[in-house]
PAPA-87458 format. One record per residue (C-alpha): x, y, z; residue in one letter. Coordinates in pm, whole numbers, plus 32768, in hexadecimal, padded with zeros to 4 digits. Example, Ala and Ser with C-alpha at 12.3 -4.5 7.8 and 13.67 -1.06 7.14 Angstrom:
! residues 2
84CE7E3E830CA85577F9682CAS
//
This chain:
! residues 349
78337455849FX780A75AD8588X78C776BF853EX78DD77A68638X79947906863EX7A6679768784X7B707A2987DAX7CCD79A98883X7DE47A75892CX7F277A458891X7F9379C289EFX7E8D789B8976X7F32782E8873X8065785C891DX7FFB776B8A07X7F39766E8927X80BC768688A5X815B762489C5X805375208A1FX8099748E88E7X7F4B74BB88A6X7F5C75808765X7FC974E4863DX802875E9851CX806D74EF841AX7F56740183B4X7F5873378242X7E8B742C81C8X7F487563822AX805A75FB813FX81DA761481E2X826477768260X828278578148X827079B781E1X83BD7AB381C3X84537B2C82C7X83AB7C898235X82427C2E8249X828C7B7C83A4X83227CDF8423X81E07D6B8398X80F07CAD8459X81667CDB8581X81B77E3C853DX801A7E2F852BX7FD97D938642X80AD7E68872CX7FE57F9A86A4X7EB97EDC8712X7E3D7EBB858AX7D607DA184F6X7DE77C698472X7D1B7B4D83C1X7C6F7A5A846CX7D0F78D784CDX7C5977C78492X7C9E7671855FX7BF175288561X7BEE74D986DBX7BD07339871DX7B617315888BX7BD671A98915X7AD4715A8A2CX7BB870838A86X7CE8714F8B15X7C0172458B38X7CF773188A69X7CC373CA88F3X7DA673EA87CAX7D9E752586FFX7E1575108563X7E2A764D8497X7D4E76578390X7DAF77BF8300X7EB8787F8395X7FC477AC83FFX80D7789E8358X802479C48446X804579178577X81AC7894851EX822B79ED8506X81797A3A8676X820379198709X835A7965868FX83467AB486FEX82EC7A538854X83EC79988855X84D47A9B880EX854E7A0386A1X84B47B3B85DAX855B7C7D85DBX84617DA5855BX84D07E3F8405X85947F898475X84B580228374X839D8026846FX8349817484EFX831D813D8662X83AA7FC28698X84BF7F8A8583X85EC7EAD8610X85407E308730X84F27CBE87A1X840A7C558897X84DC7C7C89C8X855A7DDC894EX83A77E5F899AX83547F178ACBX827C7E2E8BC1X81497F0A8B2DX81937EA889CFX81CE7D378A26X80847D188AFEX7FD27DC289D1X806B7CD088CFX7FFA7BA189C7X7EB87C1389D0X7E587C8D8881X7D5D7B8D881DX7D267AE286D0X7BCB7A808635X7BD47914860EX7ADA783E856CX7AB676C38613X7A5E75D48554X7A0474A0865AX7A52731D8634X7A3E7382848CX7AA8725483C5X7BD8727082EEX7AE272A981B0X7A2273A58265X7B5C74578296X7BCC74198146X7ABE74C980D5X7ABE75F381C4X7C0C7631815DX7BE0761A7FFDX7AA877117FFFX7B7277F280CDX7CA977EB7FADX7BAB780C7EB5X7B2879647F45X7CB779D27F19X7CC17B307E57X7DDE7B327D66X7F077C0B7E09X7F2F7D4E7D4EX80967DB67CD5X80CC7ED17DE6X806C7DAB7F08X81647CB17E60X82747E127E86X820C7E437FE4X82587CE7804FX83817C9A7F70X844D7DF97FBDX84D77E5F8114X85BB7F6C80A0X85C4811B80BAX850181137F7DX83E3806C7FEDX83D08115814FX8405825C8098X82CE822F7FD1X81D3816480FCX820C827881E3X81FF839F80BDX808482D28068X801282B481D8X8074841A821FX7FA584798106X7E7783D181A6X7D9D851180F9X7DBC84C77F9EX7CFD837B7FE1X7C4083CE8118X7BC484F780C1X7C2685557F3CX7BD683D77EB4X7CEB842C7DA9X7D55829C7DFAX7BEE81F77E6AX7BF6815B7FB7X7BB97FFA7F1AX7CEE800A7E56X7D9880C87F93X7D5F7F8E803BX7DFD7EB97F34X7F407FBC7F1DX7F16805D7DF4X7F26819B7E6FX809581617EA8X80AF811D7D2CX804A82B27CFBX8155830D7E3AX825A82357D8CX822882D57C26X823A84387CD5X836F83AA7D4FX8405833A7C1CX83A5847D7B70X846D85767C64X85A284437C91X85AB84207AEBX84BF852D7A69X839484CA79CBX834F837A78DBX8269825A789AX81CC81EB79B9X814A808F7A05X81367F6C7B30X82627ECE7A71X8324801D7A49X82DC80787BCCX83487F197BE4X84B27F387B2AX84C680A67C04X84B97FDA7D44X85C57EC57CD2X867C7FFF7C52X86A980A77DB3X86CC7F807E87X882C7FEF7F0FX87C4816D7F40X87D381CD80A5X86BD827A8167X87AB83BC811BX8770837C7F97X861183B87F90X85D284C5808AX860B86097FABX851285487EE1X8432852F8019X83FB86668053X83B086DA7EE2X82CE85E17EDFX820C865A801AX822387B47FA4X81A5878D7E53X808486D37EADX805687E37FDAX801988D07ED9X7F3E880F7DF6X7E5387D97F2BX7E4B891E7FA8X7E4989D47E5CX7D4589327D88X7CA0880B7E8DX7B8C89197ED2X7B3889607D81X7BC088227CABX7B2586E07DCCX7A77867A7CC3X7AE786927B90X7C1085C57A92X7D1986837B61X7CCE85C87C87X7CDF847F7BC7X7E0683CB7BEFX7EA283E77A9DX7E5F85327A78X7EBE85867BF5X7FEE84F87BADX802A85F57A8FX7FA387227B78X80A986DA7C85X819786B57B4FX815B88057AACX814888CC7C14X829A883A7C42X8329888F7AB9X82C48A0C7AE0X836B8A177C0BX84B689777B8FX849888507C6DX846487237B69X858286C57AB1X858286DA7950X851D85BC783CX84BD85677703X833E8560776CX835986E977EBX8462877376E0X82FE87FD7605X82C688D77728X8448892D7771X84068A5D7772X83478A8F788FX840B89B6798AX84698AB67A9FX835D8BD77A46X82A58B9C7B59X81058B797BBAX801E8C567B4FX7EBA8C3C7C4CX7E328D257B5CX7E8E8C717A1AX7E1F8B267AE6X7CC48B897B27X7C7A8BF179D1X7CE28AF8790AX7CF889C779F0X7B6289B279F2X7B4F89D77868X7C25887F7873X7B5887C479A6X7A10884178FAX7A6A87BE778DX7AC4863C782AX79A6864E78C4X78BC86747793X79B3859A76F3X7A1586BF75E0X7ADF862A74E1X7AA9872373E1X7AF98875749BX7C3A893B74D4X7C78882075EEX7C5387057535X7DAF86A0754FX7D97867576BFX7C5185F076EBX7CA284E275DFX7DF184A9767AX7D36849977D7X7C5F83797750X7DA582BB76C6X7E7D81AC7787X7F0D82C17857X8060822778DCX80CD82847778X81C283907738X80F083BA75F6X7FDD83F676E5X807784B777CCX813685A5770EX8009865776ABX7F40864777C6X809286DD787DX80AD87D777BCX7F6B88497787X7F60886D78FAX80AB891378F4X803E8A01780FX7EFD8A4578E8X7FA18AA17A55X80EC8B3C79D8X814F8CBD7A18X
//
């Protein structure tokens, strides 16, 4: 059975379509699934010209009529969404950037011959028997990577509260690009909104447990804010994390404060000095320091004595609290009230 990798235009397929030549539902493919979200988002990637996965197809040539029949092996709910969208049945979430609210015939000619010709690898699988396909497909299943909890968000949510949060993480491309606070591999799976999402809860509610199902519950929680809602909270964000870059990113890179738990906290306690996180339970130790503001000097001395005792993993020195509490499930508020506060203490006037 050959296999053989190409590319196709989606004017191709749109034609294969037409020519009834395409066949998007074979035994052994599952029904249309897809929300109208994760439709949106697809072809929100392809009109920026982004990567989508590959199709594969088992094409059955008839010498015959001379003619050949395409079935969708993998990625039938992919090329639904595109053919629907060509069709002009899909309107684009308004929550995208540059092409929220529009259907096909609302693009410029420029954006509709781009979208016609963006072309999509495609595997062929030629005159395959049924149980050759069967098997194709079932190896390709069995290569599936269980979805993490931020992906399920992503494609479940289409509210302010997730937009809020994707474009806070993208805009942040440095503290995975460059900073590695999230690493790239879990950047790619999302999780790096999971860190965005607890900064937001933190300035929206003040500081708590943290968590995939609390982040979770936050979303659900704020699925009727507006875009309005969350903008004040925006903009601390960005500024908090502005100053926890350009502060301590030359000297801290590579040390616990650039770890995402901890990085969390640094953004946390930059933002309690200043008066800008609301009060909670978790911060009420340190009360009195909320609003004193930052101390550089104060930061440089003592912030290295804390980096430098995680690092030889110090549990018996004047840091031991926060090095052990840096080594503990840290979406705890048991874990992150000292570890707060310690770096409170460290950084304020």
């Amino acid at each position: 059975m050959p296999s053989i990798p190409q590319t196709f235009s989606i004017s191709d397929f749109l034609t294969w379509d037409r020519q009834r030549q395409l066949e998007l539902q074979p035994q052994f493919q599952r029904g249309s699934v897809w929300t109208p979200q994760a439709q949106s988002f697809l072809i929100d990637t392809i009109l920026r010209e982004l990567p989508i996965p590959a199709v594969y197809i088992r094409t059955r040539i008839d010498a015959v009529t001379q003619s050949s029949i395409r079935e969708v092996v993998d990625g039938q709910q992919r090329l639904r969404a595109i053919l629907a969208f060509a069709a002009n049945d899909i309107r684009i979430s308004s929550r995208s950037p540059d092409f929220g609210g529009q259907r096909y015939n609302d693009l410029t000619q420029d954006r509709k011959d781009a979208f016609l010709s963006y072309n999509i690898s495609t595997v062929q699988l030629l005159n395959a028997s049924d149980a050759e396909v069967l098997e194709v497909f079932a190896r390709l299943n069995s290569y599936s990577v269980k979805v993490t909890p931020a992906e399920l968000r992503h494609a479940k949510f289409d509210e302010p509260v997730k937009w809020a949060i994707w474009n806070t993480t993208r805009e942040n491309g440095a503290l995975w690009d460059e900073y590695h606070v999230v690493s790239l591999r879990d950047s790619v799976r999302l999780k790096n909104t999971t860190l965005i999402a607890e900064l937001y809860m933190a300035f929206a509610n003040g500081l708590g447990d943290g968590g995939e199902e609390k982040v979770g519950a936050f979303y659900k929680n704020n699925i009727k804010r507006d875009e309005a809602y969350f903008a004040d909270i925006t903009a601390l964000v960005h500024k908090n994390i502005n100053i926890a870059i350009g502060t301590f990113g030359p000297s801290f890179s590579e040390t616990t404060f650039f770890d995402a738990p901890n990085f969390l906290l640094l953004v946390c306690a930059i933002a309690f000095v200043a008066g800008e996180l609301p009060a909670s339970a978790l911060t009420a130790v340190v009360d009195n320091k909320r609003g004193v503001g930052l101390s550089y000097a104060n930061a440089a001395n003592n912030l290295p004595l804390l980096a430098t005792a995680v690092e030889n993993d110090d549990i018996n020195g004047p840091y031991a609290t926060f090095v052990v509490a840096s080594k503990s499930s840290t979406q705890r508020t048991s874990s992150r009230r000292p570890r707060l506060a310690a770096i409170v203490n460290a950084i304020a006037a």
